[in-house]
N, C-alpha and C positions, 0 to 999 in steps of 0.2 A: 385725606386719610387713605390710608392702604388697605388691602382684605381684608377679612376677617379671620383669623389665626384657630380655624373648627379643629383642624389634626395636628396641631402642637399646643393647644389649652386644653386647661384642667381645673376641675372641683376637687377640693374636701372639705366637708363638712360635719361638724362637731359640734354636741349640744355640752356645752358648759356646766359644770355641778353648779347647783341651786340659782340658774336665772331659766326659769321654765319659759318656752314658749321664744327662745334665742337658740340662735347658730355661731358657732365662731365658721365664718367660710374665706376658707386661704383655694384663693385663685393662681394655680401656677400657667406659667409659657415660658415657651423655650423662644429666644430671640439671638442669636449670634450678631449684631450688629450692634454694639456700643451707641451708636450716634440714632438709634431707633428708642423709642419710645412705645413699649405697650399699654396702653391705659382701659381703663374699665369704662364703658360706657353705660351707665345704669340708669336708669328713673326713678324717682325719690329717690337715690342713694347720692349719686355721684351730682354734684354742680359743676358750670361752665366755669364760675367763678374760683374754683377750687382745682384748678387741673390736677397740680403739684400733689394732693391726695389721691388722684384716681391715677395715678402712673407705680403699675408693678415696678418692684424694688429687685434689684438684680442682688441675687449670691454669688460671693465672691469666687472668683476663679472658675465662672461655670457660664453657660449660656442661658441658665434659668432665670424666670422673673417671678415673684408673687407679690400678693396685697391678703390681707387680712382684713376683716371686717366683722363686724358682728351684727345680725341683721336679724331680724321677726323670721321665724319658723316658715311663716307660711307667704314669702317672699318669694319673687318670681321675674323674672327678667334679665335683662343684662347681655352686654357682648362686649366682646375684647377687642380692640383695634391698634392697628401699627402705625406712627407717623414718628414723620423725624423730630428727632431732640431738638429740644428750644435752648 
């Protein structure tokens, strides 16, 4: 795996009408390389066995990437990392 991506990743997050004590948090990056993969590397969130779910989703026609999730309020961790497409 490659650096960690601190000055072209990003948070938002939003608390959902009536699921108290949740987030919806969309993770963006900016990745210009098609053949790279940026994935979420989390605890309790993300598993080895699940790559294909912690890999940001590219929007069309652009260099961005996100993931969405919805996770407990008072969750905490996580980092983004670059490695090539499988």
């Amino acid at each position: 795996m490659n650096d960690p991506l601190p000055r072209s990743a990003s948070g938002l997050t939003i608390p959902p009408k009536g699921r108290r004590g949740e987030r919806l948090v969309t993770l963006i990056a900016r990745e210009a390389d098609p053949n790279t993969d940026v994935v979420l590397l989390a605890n309790r969130v993300t598993e080895p066995d699940a790559y294909g779910a912690s890999v940001l989703r590219p929007v069309a026609s652009t260099d961005v990437r996100y993931l969405t999730l919805s996770m407990r309020s008072d969750w905490r961790g996580g980092r983004l990392r670059t490695r090539p497409a499988a």
